[in-house]
N, C-alpha and C positions, 0 to 999 in steps of 0.2 A: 396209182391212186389219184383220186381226186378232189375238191373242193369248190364250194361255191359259200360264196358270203355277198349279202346284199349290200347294197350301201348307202348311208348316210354319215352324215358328218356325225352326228349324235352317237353313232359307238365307238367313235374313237378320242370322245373327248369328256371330261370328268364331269358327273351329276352336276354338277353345280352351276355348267354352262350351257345345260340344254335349253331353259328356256327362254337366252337368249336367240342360239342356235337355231331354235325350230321358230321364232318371231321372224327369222330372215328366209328357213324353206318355205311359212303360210302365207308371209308376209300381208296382204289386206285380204286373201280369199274368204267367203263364204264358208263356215265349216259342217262337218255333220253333227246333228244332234250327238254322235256316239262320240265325239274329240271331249265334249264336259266332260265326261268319267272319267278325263283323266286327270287325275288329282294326284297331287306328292307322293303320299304311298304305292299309288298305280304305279309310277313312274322311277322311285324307286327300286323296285319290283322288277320293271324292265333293266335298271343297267345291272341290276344282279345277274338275270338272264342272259344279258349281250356276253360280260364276263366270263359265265359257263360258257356261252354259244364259242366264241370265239378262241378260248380255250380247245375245246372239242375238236378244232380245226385245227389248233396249231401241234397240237399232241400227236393229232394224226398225219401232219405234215412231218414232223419227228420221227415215226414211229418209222415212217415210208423207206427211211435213208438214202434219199434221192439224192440224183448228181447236179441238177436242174427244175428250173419250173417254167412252164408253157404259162403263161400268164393272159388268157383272153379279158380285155375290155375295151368297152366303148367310148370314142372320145367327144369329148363334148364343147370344141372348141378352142382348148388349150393346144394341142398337139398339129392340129392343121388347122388351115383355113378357107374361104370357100373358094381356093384358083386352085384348089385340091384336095377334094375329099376320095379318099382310096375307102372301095368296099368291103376290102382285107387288105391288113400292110402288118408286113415283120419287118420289126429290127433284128440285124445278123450283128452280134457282138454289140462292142460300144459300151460306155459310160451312159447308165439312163438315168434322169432323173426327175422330180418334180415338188412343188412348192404347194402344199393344205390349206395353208395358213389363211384364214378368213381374214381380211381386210377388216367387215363392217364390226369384228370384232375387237377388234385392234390386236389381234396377234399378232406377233413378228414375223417377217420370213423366215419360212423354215425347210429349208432345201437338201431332199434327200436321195439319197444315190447308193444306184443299184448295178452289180455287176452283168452285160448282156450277154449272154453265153451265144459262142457263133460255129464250134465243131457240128454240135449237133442242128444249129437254126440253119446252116448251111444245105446240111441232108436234105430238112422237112422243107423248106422251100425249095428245091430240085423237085424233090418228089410230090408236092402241091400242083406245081404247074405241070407234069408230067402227066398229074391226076386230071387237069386242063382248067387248073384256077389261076388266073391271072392275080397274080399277089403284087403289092406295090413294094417294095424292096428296100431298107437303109441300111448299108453295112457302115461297123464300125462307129460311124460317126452321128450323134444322135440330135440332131439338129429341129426341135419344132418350131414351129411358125405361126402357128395360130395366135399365143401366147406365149412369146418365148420365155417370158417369167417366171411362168407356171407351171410349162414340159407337159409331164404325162398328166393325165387326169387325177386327182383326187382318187375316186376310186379305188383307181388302180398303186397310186403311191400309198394308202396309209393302209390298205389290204396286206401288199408287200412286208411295211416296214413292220405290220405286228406279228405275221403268220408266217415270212419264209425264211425265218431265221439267217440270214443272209445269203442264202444259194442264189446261184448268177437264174437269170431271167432268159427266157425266150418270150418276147412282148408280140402280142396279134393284139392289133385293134380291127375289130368288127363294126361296120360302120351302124347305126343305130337310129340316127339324129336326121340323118340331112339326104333329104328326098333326092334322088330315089333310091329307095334302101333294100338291100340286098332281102330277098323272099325265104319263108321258113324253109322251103325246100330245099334251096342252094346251105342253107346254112345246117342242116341237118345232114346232108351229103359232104357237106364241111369236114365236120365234124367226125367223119367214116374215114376221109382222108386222111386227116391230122391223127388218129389212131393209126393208119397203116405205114405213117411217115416215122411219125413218133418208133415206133416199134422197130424200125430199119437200122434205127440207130444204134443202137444194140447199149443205149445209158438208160439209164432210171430216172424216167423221166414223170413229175408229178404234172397234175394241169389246176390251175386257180383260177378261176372267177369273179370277178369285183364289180359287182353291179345289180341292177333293179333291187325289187323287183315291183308290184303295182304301186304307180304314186306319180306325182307330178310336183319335183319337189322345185319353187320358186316360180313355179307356173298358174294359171288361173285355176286350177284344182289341189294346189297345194294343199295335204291333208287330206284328202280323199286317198284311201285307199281299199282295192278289191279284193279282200281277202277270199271270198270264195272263186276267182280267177286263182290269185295265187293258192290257195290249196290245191285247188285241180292242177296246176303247173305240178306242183309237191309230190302228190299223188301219182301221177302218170312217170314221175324218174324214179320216185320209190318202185313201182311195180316193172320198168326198164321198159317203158312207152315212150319215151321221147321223140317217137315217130307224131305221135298226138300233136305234138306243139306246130309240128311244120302247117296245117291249115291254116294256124291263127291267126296270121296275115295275106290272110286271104281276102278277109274283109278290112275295109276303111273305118277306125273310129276314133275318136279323139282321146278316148279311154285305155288305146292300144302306142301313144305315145308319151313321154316322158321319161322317168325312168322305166314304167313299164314296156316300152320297146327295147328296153336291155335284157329282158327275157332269153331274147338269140342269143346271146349267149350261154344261157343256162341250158337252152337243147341242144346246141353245138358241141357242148361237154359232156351231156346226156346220152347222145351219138356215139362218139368215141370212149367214153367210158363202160357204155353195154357190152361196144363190143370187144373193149378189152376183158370182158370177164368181172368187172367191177357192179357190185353194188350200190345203191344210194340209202343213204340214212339219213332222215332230214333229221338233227338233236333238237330244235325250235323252231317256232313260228311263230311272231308276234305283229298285229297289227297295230304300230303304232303312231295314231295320229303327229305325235310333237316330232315326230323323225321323216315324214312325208314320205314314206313310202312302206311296204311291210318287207322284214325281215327275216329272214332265214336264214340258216346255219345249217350247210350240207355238204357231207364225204360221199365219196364213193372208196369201196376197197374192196379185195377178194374175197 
C-alpha cells in the first residue's frame, strides 16, 4: 500500500496557531482575491477536514500490517547542503531524526526520532543501482549537514511521527529544490524500480510521501495556489496515469517550483504503486490559501 499527504506546517499544528503559522508561509506576498473568503469558519472547516484526511491515511497505514516504510521526500536544506546535493540518497539503518519546531513561533525544540530500517534498504539499494541509478548512500549513521539542528525535513518528520505509528523507516530524499533536478522521466522510471526492489524483498513494505503539493510557501507566491494543476495531478493517479506527470517538467516556469516541484514525488509513488497492483483514492482536496500550498490526502491499496 500506499500514501501521500501534502505538507504544511498548519496540519500538524492546533486551529488556534494557524494564523500565525500562515503570517510566516505569506509572509508580505500579494494575495489572490480568493485568500478573503477565508474567514474563521472556512477555516475551521479545514482543520475538521485535515483531521479526517489524515486519519484516512493513518487507518490505512494500520490496516496494511507492514514491517517498514519507504518514506520519499524532498529536502529543503536541512539534510544537506550545497558541497552536496544527491539526486536520490537512501539512508541504510540508523537513528533518523529531525526538529518542526518553528522558531518565529517560539516553539521549543522538539526533536524526533525514528527507527532506519536497513535488512530490507540494503536489498532496494543493490537493486536501484543494478537498475543503473546512482543512489547517494548513508548507512547506519545519520549525519546531516545542511542543518544539523534540524535533520530531516519537516515534512518528512511530522508526516512520520503522526501516520507511521512507529514502523522503522527506509528514508529516499528526491532532490526537488536545487538545480539541476532530476526530470519527470528519471523519476517515473524511479519509481518502477523502487516497486521491483521493494517486491525482492520478500517484507511488507508500505511507501509515504510528505510533500507538495501547488504553493510556494515563504516564497514570493506564498498563497498562491493551483488548484486545477493539482486536481489534474489527483486525476491522472486516480485513474493509474502517472505516466502523465513525467512531461511536467519539461517546461521551465516559476509556477512549477516551490513546494510544487515536490509533485516528483507524488509520481514516483504513482509508478510503483500502479504497478504494484495498487489503486489511488484521493479522500480530500483542499485549496487552502492560509497553509500555502493545496492539500491532499491519498492511499493507494489493492
Amino acid at each position: 500500500m500506499g500514501a501521500a499527504v501534502s505538507h504544511s506546517p498548519l496540519l500538524y499544528r492546533e486551529r488556534s496557531a494557524w494564523n500565525a503559522v500562515s503570517a510566516i508561509l505569506r509572509k508580505d506576498a500579494i494575495q489572490p482575491k480568493s485568500a478573503a473568503a477565508e474567514g474563521a469558519d472556512m477555516l475551521d472547516g479545514y482543520a475538521d477536514r485535515v483531521t479526517r484526511g489524515l486519519s484516512a491515511i493513518q487507518q490505512a497505514i494500520a490496516r496494511a500490517d507492514l514491517d517498514a516504510i519507504i518514506l520519499l521526500s524532498a529536502d529543503r536544506g536541512t539534510q544537506f547542503d550545497s558541497s552536496h546535493v544527491p539526486q536520490i540518497h537512501l539512508q541504510v539503518g540508523g537513528e533518523l531524526w529531525g526538529d518542526p519546531a518553528i522558531a518565529e513561533l517560539g516553539e521549543p525544540s522538539r526533536r524526533l526520532s525514528f527507527s532506519g530500517e536497513s535488512e530490507a534498504a540494503s536489498m532496494i539499494i543493490e537493486e536501484l543501482v543494478r537498475d543503473g541509478f546512482d543512489i547517494a548512500e548513508a548507512r547506519d549513521q545519520f549525519d546531516p549537514v545542511g542543518d544539523p539542528a534540524r535533520g530531516l525535513t519537516p515534512a518528512a518528520v511530522e508526516a512520520v511521527d503522526r501516520l507511521a505509528d512507529g514502523l522503522p523507516i527506509i528514508a529516499i530524499s528526491i532532490n526537488c529544490h536545487v538545480a539541476p533536478v532530476i526530470g519527470g522521466g528519471r523519476v517515473h522510471c524511479f519509481g518502477l524500480a523502487l516497486e521491483r526492489a521493494a517486491r525482492l524483498t520478500g517484507k511488507r513494505l508500505g511507501l509515504l510521501v510528505a510533500g507538495g503539493l501547488s504553493g510556494d510557501p515563504e516564497g514570493r507566491m506564498g498563497g498562491w495556489i493551483d488548484d486545477v494543476f493539482d486536481k489534474w495531478v489527483l486525476t491522472r493517479l486516480e485513474r493509474g496515469r502517472s505516466i502523465d506527470l513525467a512531461r511536467v517538467w519539461d517546461a521551465r516556469s516559476r509556477t512549477l517550483l516551490g513546494s510544487t516541484a515536490e509533485v516528483r514525488l507524488w509520481a514516483a509513488a504513482g509508478a510503483a504503486l500502479e504497478q504494484a497492483g495498487c489503486r489511488a483514492t484521493v479522500h480530500d482536496y483542499l485549496a487552502i490559501h492560509a497553509a500555502a500550498a493545496g492539500i491532499a490526502f491519498t492511499t493507494w491499496e489493492n
